[in-house]
C-alpha positions, 0 to 999 in steps of 0.5 A: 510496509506503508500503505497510503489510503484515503481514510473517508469518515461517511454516513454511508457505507457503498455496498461496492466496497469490497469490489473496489478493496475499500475496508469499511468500519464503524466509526467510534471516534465521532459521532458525526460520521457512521462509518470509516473507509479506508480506500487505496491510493494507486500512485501516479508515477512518471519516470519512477517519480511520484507525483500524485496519487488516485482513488476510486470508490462507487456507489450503487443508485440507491445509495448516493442520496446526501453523501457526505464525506470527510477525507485525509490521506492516511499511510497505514504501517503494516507490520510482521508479528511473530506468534507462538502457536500450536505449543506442547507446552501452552503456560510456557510458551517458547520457540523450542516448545511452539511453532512461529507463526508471522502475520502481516498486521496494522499496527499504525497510522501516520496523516499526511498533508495532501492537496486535491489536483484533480476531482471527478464524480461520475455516473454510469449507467446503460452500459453495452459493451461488444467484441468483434473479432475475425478468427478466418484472419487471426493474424492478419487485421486488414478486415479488422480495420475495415471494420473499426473505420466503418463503424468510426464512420456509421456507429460513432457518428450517427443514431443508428445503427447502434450497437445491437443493429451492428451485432446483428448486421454479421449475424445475419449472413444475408446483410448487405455487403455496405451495412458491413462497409465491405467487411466480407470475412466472418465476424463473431460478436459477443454483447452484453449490457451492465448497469455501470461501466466498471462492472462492464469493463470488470467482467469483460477484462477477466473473462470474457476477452478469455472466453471469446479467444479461446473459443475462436482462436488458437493459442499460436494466434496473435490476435486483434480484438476490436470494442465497441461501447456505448453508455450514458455518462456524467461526470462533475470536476474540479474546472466547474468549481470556480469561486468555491474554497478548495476544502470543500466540494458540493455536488448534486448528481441531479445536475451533473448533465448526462452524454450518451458517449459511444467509442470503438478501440483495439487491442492485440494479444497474444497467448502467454504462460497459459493464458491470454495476455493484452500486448502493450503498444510497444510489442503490438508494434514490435509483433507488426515488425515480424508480421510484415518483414518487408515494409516500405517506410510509408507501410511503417508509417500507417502502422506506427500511425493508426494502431496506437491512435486505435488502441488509444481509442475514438470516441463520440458523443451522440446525444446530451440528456437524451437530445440528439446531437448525431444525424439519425441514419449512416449513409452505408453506401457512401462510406463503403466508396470510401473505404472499398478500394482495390483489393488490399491483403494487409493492413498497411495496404488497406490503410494507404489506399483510404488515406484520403477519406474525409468522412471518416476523419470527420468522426475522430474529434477526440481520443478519450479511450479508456485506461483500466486500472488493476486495484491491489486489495488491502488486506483486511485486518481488525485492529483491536486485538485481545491481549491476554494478560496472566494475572493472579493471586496467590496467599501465604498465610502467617501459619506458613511461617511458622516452623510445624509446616516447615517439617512434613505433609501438612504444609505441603497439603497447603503448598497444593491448594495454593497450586490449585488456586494458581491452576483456577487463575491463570497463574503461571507455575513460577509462582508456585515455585515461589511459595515452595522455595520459601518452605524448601529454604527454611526446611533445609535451615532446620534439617541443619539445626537437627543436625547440630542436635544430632552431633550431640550423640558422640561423646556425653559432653558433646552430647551435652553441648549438642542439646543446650545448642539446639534448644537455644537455636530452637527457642532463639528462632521462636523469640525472634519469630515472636518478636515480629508477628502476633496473633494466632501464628506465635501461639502455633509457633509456641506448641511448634517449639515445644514439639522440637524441644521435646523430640531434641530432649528425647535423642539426647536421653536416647543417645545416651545409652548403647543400645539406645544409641544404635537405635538412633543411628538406625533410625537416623539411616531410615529417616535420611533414605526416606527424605530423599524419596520425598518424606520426612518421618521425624518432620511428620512426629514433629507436626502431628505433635505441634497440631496436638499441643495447638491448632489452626482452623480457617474459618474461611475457605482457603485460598478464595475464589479468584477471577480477573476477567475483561482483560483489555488493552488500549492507547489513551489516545487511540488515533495517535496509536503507539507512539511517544508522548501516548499512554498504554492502558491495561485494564481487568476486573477483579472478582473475588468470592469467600467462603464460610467453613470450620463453622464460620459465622456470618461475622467472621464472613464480614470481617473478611476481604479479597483485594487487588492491585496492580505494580508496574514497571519499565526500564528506565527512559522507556516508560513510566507506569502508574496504577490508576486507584479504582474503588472496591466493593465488597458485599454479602450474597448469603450468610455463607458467600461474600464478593469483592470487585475492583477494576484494575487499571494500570497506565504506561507513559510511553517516552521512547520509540523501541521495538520490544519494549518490555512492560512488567506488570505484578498483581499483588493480592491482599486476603484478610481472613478469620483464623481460630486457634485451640491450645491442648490446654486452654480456650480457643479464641479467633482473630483476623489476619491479614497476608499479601502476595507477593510481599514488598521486600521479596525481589525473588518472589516479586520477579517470578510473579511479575507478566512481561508484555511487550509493546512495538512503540513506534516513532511519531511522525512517518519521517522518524519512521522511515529513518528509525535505526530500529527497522531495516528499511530495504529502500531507504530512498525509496525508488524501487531499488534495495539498498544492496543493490542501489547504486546511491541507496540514500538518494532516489535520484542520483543525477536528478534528471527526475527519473528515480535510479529504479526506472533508470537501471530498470530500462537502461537496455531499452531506453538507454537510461544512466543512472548517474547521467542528467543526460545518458548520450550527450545529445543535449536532451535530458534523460527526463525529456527522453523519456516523454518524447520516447526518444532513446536516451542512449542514442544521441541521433534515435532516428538517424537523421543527422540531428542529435536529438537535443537539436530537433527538440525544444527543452530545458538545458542543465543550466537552466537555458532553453535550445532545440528546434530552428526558425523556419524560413517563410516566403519573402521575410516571414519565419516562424519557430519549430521542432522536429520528432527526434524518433521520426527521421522524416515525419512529412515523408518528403524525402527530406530527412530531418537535417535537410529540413534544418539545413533548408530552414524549412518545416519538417512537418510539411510536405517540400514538393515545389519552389515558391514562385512569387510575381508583382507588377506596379503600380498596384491598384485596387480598381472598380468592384474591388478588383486588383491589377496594374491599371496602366495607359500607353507611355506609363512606366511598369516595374515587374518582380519575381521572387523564387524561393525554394522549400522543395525537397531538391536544388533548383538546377535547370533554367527559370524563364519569363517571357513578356509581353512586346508592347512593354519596351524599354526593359533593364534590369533583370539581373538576381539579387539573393542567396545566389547569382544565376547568369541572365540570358535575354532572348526573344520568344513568341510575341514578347521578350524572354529572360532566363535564368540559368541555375545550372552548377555552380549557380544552383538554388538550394533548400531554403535559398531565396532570389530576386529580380527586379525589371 
């Protein structure tokens, strides 16, 4: 999963962060910030489409003295790890044996390049939040929008009464009815105040909208609950930075100007799977529908108009740095005359019947209302994790090779010490299998060399033959054993074979005779039941005959004391995380303690050493291991204790990105010790020796001794990452949709109309959005453009106007050329451009639908109700105090026009007449020029000439047609 965050480097870290779902952390990569912060990016979506992203951190008054930032976008990489946990068996650890347990987990960041489009600090404090609500009308809000358009008029627009004076105008039952603008039901109120308006709108969105409804409605009830805040802001932005680079931003909150804002604004709700849900614009619109089933066009018209513009919401301002900019008291009995009409029983009703006021428009000069956002929470990981890491030693001492400990019970005593020290360092039991093979391999090699001896018995030549073959094998054994070691080990080896030789010479004289013979035979039944149970009689006569002839005495405890501790595991370059081109490291204190005994000396204990090292290995391609060489120290602690420390560190280039990469690690140990070896006959003598495990040439014991680590090493940039083969990404074009289910799952936007094919599949049924259609209804009107104009993008005429919805809105076409939208024909020769509302068949309500207005080239925002009638007589002239007129004197020519153009709502179809005065003589003309050409009829009238113009069909003027006549 990726998590995109702004990773912020800061000296201060806000006690809010965990309200906010910021993760906060020391910072050890630089000594120029104290803490990290990882604050979640919420994107900012249109359409399915990207476009931005946005993140919020606050910080308490206390705190905001010299905060710095330093800030990067960061995608985190959430993986799920698989653990073994709760095993019966924890040295060996698998899935028969433990459960499996997933955890979501950080294992990686990638930066990303970013550019800031928008930067807002703000601060907030005196915070009073009230809710007013009408439980005697739960489903009807007609006294709720009296209410919000009293306090648009009193509370948004004045000093007083502030909001404290509203609450307790309907506490207080004996109020008068105009400081409750003529609001005559109940009204409960609840009112709080807060520090800052997050922490307001935080508490009032979780529990206190839920009290206040269930308290005073019923859970049938469709409620509207109205808001009223008050608080003092301020805020700095990026439009005040002219001139500074766009890589850094200084800001001092002493200079960012305070505004006491106040705003009032409603919201609908209804009772929904056990508890109360704020309805969207869409359904509150929709639950009006039901609610008032037979709506004029003009009651749906208030409706569509005023419940989005009041759960947008009005807001104010009041004063700027505590000056005051509003007039100090409201006029309660004016604005009650303006809003106290007859008696209206439904919001549509209310709304028409004050449609005229003035006062209260006075009050909505901007529309700022307040969007909350709901956070998601990162979850809280730490990063730096303990790996635990099996390492060990174990030593084979040069005695083990030699052929008495092959036989009996006192090399398995040794075998158990060795287990035992395995046990004391997190040795894993494979190892010990290991050092028991050695012995059970060569054991079964000499059992067949008793064997061939054994042979010997039948027959006296073969018996004869028998015994020179085993003392050959016997003695070749020795030499070549000889041959290839020194010391203390050859003179053991010796007694070791002189024992063998002696017991092969003794069954050979025994198996010579009868009785004797069968003697041996028993025997030899004895000793093979009892080798199968475990023990071995002629090995234990063997080894206590070698011990008497030659004996070995350690001087030093054996095995050593070893503990490798501070196990750790890191990257190299800890920001660039586990990726190619970065280095693994492991690194382990190795400890190790000797001990005096056997009457060792303090120079046999200085002779002596304990060491370490690490061997790694990857497959091939993978990664390269190399031990980085760390000195040792070894010292004395008494006359009988010696320390040996070294830190063991081992380095991983990482050169592929592979899940599971598996890392061998192999801790060999090096033990030089002190021996002392006594002959039956002769002086006992001392020497050091020197054994290592595991040793280089044994591949079985090196593979049984090596710890596996496996390592998730991930791809190095975030684009190789979302295309690595090696995850299966549900979404690979990341538009919400999974790739089985994806129409086009390698492209986000298979039309490119800008809408992702999520949101467009999402909301085919509603809008009418095709997944693979620029535009779904062939209106000419992309599904893009659609979508923001919320007309539908499956029906070509949303409105049912007679204009397909590309022909009423100015967009871009698929081709790159513009349409939409006509010329509107003025008076005279004038014309000016404009669109209509596609989801609006008759925005001005004049009867025109949208088409008409087209076709009459007139404005379909602008109510068509009467003819232009325009009259001019000449000469014109501008006369003494500049007034204009037709200055003429008797025998002066006159010339009078008249123009009518039509942008009524209906064709002129009736008689237009004018009727002039009798001192102007001598007329002609009079006849229509224009669009159409009405018969004149000219006649007398009371004290003058009359001209008529007759429009009756077929002669009628029609929607936008223009005439002329001239006299």
């Amino acid at each position: 999963q990726l998590s995109p965050v702004l990773q912020v480097y800061t000296n201060v870290a806000p006690e809010l962060a965990d309200q906010y779902g910021i993760s906060v952390a020391a910072a050890t990569d630089t000594p120029f910030y104290d803490y990290v912060m990882y604050i979640p990016l919420q994107a900012v979506s249109d359409g399915g489409n990207v476009s931005a992203f946005y993140a919020k951190a606050a910080y308490s008054p206390d705190e905001v003295a010299n905060v710095t930032w330093q800030a990067s976008m960061v995608w985190i990489v959430q993986a799920a790890l698989d653990q073994y946990v709760n095993c019966s068996d924890p040295d060996h650890p698998d899935a028969a044996t433990c459960d499996i347990e997933t955890q979501t987990t950080p294992v990686q960041t990638y930066d990303d390049t970013f550019r800031i489009t928008g930067l807002n600090v703000s601060k907030s404090q005196n915070v009073e939040i009230g809710i007013f609500g009408t439980p005697d009308s739960p489903n009807e809000d007609q006294p709720l929008f009296n209410l919000a358009f009293g306090m648009a008029a009193a509370f948004l627009n004045n000093q007083h009464p502030d909001l404290q004076e509203v609450q307790q105008r309907f506490i207080d039952p004996s109020t008068p009815i105009a400081e409750r603008w003529g609001v005559t039901t109940r009204v409960e109120v609840d009112y709080s105040t807060y520090p800052h308006a997050d922490e307001g709108w935080a508490e009032t969105s979780s529990s206190k909208v839920g009290d206040f409804l269930n308290t005073y409605y019923q859970t049938g009830d469709d409620p509207s609950l109205l808001y009223a805040v008050q608080q003092d802001v301020g805020a700095f932005n990026m439009d005040s930075q002219a001139g500074q680079p766009l890589d850094s931003f200084t800001v001092s909150m002493d200079t960012i100007h305070t505004i006491t804002q106040r705003s009032v604004k409603l919201n609908t709700y209804s009772f929904q799977s056990s508890q109360w849900v704020g309805l969207s614009l869409n359904e509150t619109l929709e639950l009006m529908q039901e609610r008032y089933p037979d709506m004029t066009d003009e009651d749906e018209f208030y409706i569509n108009f005023f419940y989005p513009f009041w759960q947008q919401g009005n807001t104010s301002i009041i004063a700027v740095d505590e000056q005051e900019i509003a007039p100090d008291e409201a006029n309660d009995e004016e604005i009650l005359d303006a809003l106290h009409t007859e008696a209206s029983d439904t919001v549509s009703e209310f709304l028409e019947a004050i449609e005229d006021i003035g006062e209260v428009y006075i009050a909505i000069r901007s529309s700022e209302g307040a969007i909350g956002k709901l956070w998601e929470l990162i979850q809280k990981s730490k990063n730096a994790q303990g790996i635990a890491i099996a390492v060990g030693a174990l030593v084979v001492f040069a005695m083990l090779i030699t052929t008495a400990l092959l036989w009996a019970q006192g090399g398995w005593e040794l075998v158990g010490k060795v287990s035992e020290w395995f046990a004391s360092t997190l040795l894993t039991a494979m190892t010990v299998y290991y050092a028991v093979e050695i012995l059970r391999e060569a054991k079964f090699a000499f059992k067949e060399l008793l064997q061939l001896s054994e042979l010997s018995k039948f027959g006296w030549g073969m018996a004869v033959i028998g015994l020179i073959v085993g003392l050959i094998l016997i003695w070749s054994f020795f030499g070549a054993f000889a041959n290839s070691h020194s010391g203390l080990v050859v003179g053991y080896a010796l007694a070791a074979a002189i024992a063998q030789t002696i017991v092969t010479i003794l069954f050979f004289v025994l198996s010579i005779f009868d009785i004797t013979f069968i003697l041996v035979a028993i025997y030899s039944l004895i000793d093979f039941i009892s080798n199968i149970f475990g023990y071995d009689i002629t090995g234990a006569f063997t080894t206590w005959l070698t011990n008497t002839f030659y004996d070995i005495t350690l001087l030093v405890h054996s095995p050593p004391d070893v503990e490798i501790t501070t196990q750790s595991a890191t990257m190299a370059t800890p920001a660039a995380g586990p990726v190619p081109g970065n280095q693994f490291l492991l690194t382990a204190d190795y400890y190790g303690v000797i001990d005096t005994e056997n009457g060792g000396t303090l120079d046999d204990l200085k002779k002596t050493k304990l060491d370490g090292k690490w061997s790694g290995s990857a497959e091939d391609g993978e990664a390269t291991a190399s031990e980085m060489v760390n000195p040792q120290y070894c010292y004395q602690v008494s006359d009988s204790e010696r320390h040996c420390e070294r830190q063991l560190e081992m380095r991983y280039l990482l050169q592929e990105a592979k899940r599971n990469m598996a890392l061998d690690l192999l801790t060999i140990n090096t033990f030089v010790y002190v021996a002392q070896g006594c002959p039956l006959i002769g002086k006992c003598s001392t020497e050091v020796e020197t054994t290592v495990f595991p040793e280089d040439d044994d591949q079985d014991g090196i593979e049984k001794s090596t710890v596996t680590l496996y390592l998730d090493v991930l791809p190095a940039t975030l684009d190789d990452l979302w295309n690595w083969d090696q995850l299966n990404n549900p979404d690979i074009d990341g538009d919400g949709l999974d790739n089985t289910s994806d129409p086009d799952p390698n492209n986000w936007d298979h039309d490119g109309d800008t809408l992702s094919d999520a949101y467009e599949v999402q909301y085919q049924s509603t809008r009418g959005t095709l997944w693979n259609k620029w535009d779904s209804d062939n209106d000419g009107l992309g599904d893009w453009d659609e979508t923001g104009i919320a007309s539908n993008a499956g029906d070509p005429d949303t409105d049912n106007d007679g204009l397909l919805d590309g022909e009423e809105w100015w967009h871009e076409n698929a081709d790159g050329t513009w349409s939409g939208g006509w010329m509107v024909r003025l008076f005279e020769t004038e014309s000016a451009f404009t669109v209509s509302d596609p989801t609006v068949a008759d925005a001005d309500t004049d009867d025109l639908l949208d088409s008409d207005e087209l076709s009459g080239q007139s404005s379909p925002w602008a109510a068509n109700v009467a003819p232009a009638l325009l009259t001019v007589a000449s000469p014109n002239v501008v006369g003494p105090g500049g007034r204009a007129g037709a200055f003429v004197k008797p025998g002066d020519s006159v010339s009078w026009m008249m123009t009518i153009f039509n942008d009524s709502n209906k064709a002129i179809s009736s008689t237009v007449t004018s009727c002039l005065p009798s001192a102007l003589i001598d007329l002609s003309g009079g006849q229509l020029t224009g669009d159409v050409a009405a018969p004149l009829q000219i006649g007398s009238c009371d004290g003058g000439t009359q001209y008529a113009w007759n429009f009756a069909p077929p002669t009628e003027l029609g929607l936008g047609l223009e005439v002329t006549a001239t006299l």
